[in-house]
KOLLUMFI-502950 format. One record per residue (C-alpha): y, x, z; residue number from 1; chain; residue in three letters. Coordinates in pm, 1 decimal. Example, Ala and Ser with C-alpha at 12.3 -4.5 7.8 and 13.67 -1.06 7.14 Angstrom:
residues 2
{rec {-450.0 1230.0 780.0} 1 A ALA} {rec {-106.0 1367.0 714.0} 2 A SER} 
***
This chain:
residues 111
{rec {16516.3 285.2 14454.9} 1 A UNK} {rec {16820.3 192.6 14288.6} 2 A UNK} {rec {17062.6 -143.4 14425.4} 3 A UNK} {rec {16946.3 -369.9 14124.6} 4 A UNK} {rec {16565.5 -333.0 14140.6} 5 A UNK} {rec {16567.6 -562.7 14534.7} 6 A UNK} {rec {16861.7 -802.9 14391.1} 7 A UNK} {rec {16612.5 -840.0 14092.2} 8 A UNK} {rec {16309.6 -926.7 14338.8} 9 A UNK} {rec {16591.1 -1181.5 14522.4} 10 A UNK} {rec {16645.0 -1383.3 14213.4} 11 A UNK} {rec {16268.0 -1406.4 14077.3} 12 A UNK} {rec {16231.4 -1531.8 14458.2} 13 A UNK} {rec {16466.5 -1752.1 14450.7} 14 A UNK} {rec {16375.9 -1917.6 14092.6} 15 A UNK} {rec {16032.4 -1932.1 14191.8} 16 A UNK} {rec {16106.6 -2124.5 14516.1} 17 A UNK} {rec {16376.0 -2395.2 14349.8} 18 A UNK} {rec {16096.4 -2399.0 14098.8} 19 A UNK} {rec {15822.2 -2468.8 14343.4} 20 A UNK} {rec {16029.3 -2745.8 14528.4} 21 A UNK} {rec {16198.9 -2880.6 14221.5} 22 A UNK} {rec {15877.4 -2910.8 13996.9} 23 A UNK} {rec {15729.2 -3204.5 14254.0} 24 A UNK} {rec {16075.8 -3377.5 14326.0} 25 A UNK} {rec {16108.9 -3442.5 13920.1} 26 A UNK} {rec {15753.2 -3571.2 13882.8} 27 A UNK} {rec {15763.7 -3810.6 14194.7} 28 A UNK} {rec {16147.0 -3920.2 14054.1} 29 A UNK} {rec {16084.6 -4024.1 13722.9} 30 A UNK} {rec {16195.3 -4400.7 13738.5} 31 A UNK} {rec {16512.1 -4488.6 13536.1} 32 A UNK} {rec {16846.5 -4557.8 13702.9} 33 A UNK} {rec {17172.3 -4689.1 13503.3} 34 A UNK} {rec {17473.9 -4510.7 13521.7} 35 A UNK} {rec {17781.7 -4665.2 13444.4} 36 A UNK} {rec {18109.1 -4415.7 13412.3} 37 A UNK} {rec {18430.4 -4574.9 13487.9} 38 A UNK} {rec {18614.5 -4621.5 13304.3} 39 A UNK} {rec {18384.2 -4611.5 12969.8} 40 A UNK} {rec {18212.1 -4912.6 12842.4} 41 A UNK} {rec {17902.3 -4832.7 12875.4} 42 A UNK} {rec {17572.7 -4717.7 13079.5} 43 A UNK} {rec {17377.2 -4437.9 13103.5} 44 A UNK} {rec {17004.0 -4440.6 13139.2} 45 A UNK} {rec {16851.1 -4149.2 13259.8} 46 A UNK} {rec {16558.6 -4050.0 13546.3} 47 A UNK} {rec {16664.4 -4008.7 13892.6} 48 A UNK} {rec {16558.2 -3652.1 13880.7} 49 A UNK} {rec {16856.9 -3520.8 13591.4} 50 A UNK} {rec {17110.0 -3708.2 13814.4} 51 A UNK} {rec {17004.6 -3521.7 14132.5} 52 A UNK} {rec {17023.6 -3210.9 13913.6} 53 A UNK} {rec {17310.2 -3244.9 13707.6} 54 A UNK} {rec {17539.0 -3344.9 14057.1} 55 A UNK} {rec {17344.5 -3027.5 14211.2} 56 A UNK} {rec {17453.7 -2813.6 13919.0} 57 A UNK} {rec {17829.8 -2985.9 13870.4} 58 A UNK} {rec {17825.0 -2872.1 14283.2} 59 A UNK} {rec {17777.3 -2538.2 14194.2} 60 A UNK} {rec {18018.7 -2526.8 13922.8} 61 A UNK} {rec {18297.6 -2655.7 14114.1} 62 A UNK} {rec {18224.6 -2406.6 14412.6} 63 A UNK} {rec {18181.0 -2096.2 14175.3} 64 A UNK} {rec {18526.9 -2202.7 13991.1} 65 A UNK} {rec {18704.8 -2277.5 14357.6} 66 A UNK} {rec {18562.8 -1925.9 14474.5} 67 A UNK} {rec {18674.7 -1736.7 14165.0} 68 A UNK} {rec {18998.1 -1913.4 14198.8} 69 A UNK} {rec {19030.1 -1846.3 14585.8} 70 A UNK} {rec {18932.7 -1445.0 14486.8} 71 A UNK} {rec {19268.6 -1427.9 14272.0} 72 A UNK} {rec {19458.1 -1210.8 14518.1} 73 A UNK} {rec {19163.3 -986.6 14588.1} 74 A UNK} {rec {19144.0 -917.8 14219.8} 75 A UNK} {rec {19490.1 -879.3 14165.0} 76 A UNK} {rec {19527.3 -572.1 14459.3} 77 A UNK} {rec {19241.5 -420.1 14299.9} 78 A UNK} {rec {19449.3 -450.2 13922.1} 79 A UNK} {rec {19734.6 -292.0 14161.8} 80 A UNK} {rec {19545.6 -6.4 14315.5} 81 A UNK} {rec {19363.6 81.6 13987.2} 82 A UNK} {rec {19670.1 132.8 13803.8} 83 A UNK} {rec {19804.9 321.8 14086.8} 84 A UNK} {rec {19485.6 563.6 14117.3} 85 A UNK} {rec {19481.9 598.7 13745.0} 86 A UNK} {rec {19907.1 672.8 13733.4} 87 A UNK} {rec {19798.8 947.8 14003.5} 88 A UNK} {rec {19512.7 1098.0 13872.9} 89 A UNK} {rec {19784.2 1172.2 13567.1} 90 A UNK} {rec {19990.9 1295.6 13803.6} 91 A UNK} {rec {19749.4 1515.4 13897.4} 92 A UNK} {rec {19612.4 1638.0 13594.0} 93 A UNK} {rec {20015.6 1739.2 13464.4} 94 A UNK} {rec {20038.5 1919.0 13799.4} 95 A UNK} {rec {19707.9 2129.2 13713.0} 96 A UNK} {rec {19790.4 2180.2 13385.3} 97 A UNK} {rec {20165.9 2308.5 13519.6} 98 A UNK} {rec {20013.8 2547.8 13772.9} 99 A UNK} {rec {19765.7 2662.1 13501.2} 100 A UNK} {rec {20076.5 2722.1 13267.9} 101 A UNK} {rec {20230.9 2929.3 13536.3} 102 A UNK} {rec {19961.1 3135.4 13691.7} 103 A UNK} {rec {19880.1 3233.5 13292.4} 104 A UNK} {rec {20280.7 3296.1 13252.0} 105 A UNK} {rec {20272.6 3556.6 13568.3} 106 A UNK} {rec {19992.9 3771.3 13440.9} 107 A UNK} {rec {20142.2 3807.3 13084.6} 108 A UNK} {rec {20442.2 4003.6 13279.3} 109 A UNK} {rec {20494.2 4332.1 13196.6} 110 A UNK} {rec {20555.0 4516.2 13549.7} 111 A UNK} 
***
């Protein structure tokens, strides 16, 4: 059994729980709330449900952004150490191809 097969069983739990806890919370928070946003003119009317969700989902964008942003060095010593294993594995491949050269040179000697 291969890595992605549980992490797909994970997030089809997962989405079936939120949806199983999220379903009643919307129906019981229907009623209409105003939201004004400073400093714009005017109000927003919208259930009490999308609020909860939308500040819920705005959460989740500013921690995903602040933990890709945080990840930065991480990412940028793996850049490094890629370049570095690719430069090497060139390396490697022009000594090979050097030893070949010379091992083919040596038997084409006359003695």
């Amino acid at each position: 059994m291969g890595r992605a097969e549980p992490m797909k069983a994970v997030y089809w739990a997962a989405t079936l729980l939120a949806a199983v806890f999220l379903t009643p919370f919307a129906l019981s928070n229907r009623e209409h709330i105003s939201l004004g946003l400073w400093p714009l003119p005017f109000l927003v009317d919208l259930p009490l449900y999308l609020l909860v969700l939308l500040l819920l989902l705005a959460g989740f964008i500013i921690g995903a952004v602040a933990t890709w942003i945080a990840g930065r060095h991480i990412r940028r010593e793996l850049r490094r150490r890629r370049r570095r294993v690719e430069a090497l594995e060139r390396e490697l491949v022009a000594a090979r191809s050097q030893l070949d050269q010379r091992g083919t040179a040596r038997l084409r000697v006359p003695a």
